[in-house]
Backbone as ProteinMPNN parsed JSONL, in Angstrom:
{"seq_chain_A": "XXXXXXXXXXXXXXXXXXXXXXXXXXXXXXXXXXXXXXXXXXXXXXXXXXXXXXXXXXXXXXXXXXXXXX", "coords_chain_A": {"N_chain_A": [[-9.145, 14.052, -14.056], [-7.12, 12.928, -10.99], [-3.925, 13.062, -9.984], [-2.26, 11.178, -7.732], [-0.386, 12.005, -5.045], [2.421, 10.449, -3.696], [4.512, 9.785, -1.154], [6.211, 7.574, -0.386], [6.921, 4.319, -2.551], [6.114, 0.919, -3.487], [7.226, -1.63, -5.175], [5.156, -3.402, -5.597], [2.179, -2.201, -5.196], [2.973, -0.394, -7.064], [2.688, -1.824, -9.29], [0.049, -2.333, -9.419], [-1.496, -0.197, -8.851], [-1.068, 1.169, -11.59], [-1.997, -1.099, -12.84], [-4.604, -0.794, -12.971], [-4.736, 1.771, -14.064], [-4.296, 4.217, -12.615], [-3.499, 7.518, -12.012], [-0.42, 8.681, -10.601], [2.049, 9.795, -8.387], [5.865, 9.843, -7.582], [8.232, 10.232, -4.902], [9.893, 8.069, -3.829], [10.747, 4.719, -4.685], [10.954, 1.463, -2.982], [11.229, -1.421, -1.881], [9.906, -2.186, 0.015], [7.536, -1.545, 2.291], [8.098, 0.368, 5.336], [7.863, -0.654, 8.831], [7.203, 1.267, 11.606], [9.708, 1.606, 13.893], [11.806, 0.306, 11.441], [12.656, -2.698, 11.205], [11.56, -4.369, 9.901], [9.052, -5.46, 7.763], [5.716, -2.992, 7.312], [3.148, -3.786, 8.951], [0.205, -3.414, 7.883], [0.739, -3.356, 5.466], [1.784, -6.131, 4.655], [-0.154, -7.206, 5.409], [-1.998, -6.888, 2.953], [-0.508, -8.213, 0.922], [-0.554, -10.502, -0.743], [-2.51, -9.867, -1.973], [-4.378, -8.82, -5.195], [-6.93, -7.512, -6.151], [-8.43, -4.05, -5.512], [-10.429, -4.109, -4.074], [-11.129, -5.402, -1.653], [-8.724, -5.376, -1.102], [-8.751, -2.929, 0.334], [-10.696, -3.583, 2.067], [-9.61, -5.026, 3.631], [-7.738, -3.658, 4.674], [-8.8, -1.658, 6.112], [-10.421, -3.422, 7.963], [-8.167, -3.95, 9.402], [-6.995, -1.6, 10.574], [-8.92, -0.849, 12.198], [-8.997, -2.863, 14.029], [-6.356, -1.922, 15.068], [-7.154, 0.657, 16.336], [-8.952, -0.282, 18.843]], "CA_chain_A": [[-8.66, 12.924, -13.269], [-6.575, 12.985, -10.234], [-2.816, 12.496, -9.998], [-1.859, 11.199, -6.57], [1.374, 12.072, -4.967], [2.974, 9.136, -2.595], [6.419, 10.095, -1.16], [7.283, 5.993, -0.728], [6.031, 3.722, -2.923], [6.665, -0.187, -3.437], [6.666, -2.255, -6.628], [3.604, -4.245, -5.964], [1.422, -1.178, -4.933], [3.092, 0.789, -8.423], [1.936, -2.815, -10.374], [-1.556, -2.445, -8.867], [-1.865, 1.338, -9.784], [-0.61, 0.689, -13.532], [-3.196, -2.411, -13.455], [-6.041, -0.018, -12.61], [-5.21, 2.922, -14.692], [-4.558, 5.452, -11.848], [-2.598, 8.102, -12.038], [0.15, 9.009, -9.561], [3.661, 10.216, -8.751], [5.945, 9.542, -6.467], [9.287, 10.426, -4.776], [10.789, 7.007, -3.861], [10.454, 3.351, -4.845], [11.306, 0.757, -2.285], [11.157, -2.789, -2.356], [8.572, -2.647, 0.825], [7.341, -0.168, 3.55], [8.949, -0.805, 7.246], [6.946, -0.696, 10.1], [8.038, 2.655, 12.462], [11.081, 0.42, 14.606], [12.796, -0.119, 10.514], [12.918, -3.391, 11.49], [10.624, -5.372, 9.417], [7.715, -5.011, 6.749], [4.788, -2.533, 7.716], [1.678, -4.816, 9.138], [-0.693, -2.793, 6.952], [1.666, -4.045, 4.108], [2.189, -7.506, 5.115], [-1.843, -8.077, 5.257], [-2.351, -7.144, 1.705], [0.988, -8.213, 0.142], [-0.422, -11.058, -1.969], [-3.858, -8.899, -2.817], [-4.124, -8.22, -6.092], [-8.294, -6.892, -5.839], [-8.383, -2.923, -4.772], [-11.819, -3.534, -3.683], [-10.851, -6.448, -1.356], [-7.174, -4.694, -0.105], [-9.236, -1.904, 0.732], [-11.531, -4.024, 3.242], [-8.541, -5.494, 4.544], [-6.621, -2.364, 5.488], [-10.086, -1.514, 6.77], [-10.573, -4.057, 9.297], [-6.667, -3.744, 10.516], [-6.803, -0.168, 11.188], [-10.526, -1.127, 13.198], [-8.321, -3.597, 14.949], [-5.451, -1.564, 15.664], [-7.349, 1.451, 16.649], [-9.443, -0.847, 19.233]], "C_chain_A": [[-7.54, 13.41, -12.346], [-5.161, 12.384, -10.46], [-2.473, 12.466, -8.026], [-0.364, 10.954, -6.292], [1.466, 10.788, -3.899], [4.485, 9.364, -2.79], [6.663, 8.52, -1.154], [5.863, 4.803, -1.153], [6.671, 1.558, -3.494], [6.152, -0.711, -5.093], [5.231, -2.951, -6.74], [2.712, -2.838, -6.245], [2.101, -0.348, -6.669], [2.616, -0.161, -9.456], [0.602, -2.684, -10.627], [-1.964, -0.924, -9.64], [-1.911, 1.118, -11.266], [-1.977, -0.577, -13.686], [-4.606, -1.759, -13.568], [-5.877, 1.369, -12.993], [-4.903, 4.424, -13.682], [-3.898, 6.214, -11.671], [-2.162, 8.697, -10.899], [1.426, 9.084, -9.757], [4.603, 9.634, -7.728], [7.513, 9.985, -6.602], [10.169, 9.297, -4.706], [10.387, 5.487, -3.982], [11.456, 2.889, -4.094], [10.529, -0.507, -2.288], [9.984, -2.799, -0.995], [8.669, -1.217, 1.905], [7.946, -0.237, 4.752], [8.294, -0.18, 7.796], [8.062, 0.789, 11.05], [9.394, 2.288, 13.118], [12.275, 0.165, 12.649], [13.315, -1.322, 10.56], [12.164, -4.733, 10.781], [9.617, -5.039, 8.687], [6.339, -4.276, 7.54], [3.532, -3.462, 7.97], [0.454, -4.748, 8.07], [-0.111, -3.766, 5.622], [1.524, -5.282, 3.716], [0.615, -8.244, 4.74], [-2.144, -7.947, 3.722], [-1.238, -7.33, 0.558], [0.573, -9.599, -0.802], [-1.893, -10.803, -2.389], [-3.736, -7.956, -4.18], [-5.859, -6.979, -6.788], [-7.801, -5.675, -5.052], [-9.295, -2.841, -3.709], [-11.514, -4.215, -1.95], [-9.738, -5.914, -0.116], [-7.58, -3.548, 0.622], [-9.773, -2.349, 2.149], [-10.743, -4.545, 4.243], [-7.799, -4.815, 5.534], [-7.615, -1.846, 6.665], [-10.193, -1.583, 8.003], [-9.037, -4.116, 9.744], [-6.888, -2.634, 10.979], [-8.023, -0.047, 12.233], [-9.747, -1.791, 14.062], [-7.67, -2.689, 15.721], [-5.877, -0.583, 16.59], [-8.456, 1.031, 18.199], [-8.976, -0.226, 21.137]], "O_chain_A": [[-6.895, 14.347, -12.817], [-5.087, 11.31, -11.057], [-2.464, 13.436, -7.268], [0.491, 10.24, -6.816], [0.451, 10.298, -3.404], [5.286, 9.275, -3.72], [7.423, 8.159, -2.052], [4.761, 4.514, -0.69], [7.846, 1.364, -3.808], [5.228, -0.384, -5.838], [4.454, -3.007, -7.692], [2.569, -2.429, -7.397], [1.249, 0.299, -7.277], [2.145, 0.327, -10.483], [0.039, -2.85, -11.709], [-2.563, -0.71, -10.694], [-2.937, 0.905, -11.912], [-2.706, -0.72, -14.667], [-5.549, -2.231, -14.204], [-6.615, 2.217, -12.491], [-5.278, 5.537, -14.051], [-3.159, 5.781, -10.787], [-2.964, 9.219, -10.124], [2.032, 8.701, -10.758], [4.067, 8.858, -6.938], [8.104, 10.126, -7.673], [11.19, 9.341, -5.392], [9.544, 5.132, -3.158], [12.59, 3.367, -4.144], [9.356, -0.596, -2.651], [9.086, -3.622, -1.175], [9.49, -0.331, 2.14], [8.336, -1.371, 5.031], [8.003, 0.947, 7.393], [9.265, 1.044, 11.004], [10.31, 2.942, 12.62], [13.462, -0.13, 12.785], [14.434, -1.414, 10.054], [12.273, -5.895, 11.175], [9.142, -3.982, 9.103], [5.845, -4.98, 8.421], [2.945, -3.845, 6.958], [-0.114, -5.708, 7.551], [-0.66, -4.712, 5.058], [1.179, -5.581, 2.573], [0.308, -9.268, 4.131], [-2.569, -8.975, 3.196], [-1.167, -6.679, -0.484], [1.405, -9.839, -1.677], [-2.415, -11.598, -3.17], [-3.238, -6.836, -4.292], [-5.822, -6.032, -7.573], [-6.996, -5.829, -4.133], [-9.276, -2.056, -2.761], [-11.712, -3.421, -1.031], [-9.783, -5.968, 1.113], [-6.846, -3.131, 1.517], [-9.475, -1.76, 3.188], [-11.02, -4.566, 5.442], [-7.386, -5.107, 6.656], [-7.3, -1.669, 7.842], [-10.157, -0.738, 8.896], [-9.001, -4.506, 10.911], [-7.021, -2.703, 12.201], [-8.015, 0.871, 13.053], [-9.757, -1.23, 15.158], [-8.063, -2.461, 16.866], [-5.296, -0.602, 17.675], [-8.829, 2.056, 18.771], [-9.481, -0.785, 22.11]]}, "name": "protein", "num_of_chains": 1, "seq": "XXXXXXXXXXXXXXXXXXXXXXXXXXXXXXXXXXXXXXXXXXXXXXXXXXXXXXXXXXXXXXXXXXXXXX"}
């Protein structure tokens, strides 16, 4: 099994891991990600911030990054 590293990691996202068994490490816990500007919660973030489905947060991040990349 895989241990994944993640230099910043948030409490939901370390709840979600632990709920699903997955092993990983990480350098820093922070209460949320900030968008590049440090000025406000990462968008990516923001869209799956009350997703508690991997399968689901996955499709979500999905279609943003299809958006953004548009």
């Amino acid at each position: 099994m895989n241990t994944y590293k993640i230099y910043k990691l948030n409490q939901n996202v370390k709840d979600l891991l632990e709920q699903y068994h997955i092993d990983y490490s990480y350098d820093y816990l922070v209460p949320y990600i900030t968008n590049r500007d440090k000025n406000r919660m990462c968008s990516l973030e923001a869209s799956v911030l009350d997703v508690d489905d991997l399968e689901q947060g996955f499709k979500i991040i999905c279609r943003e990054m299809i958006e953004k990349n548009k």
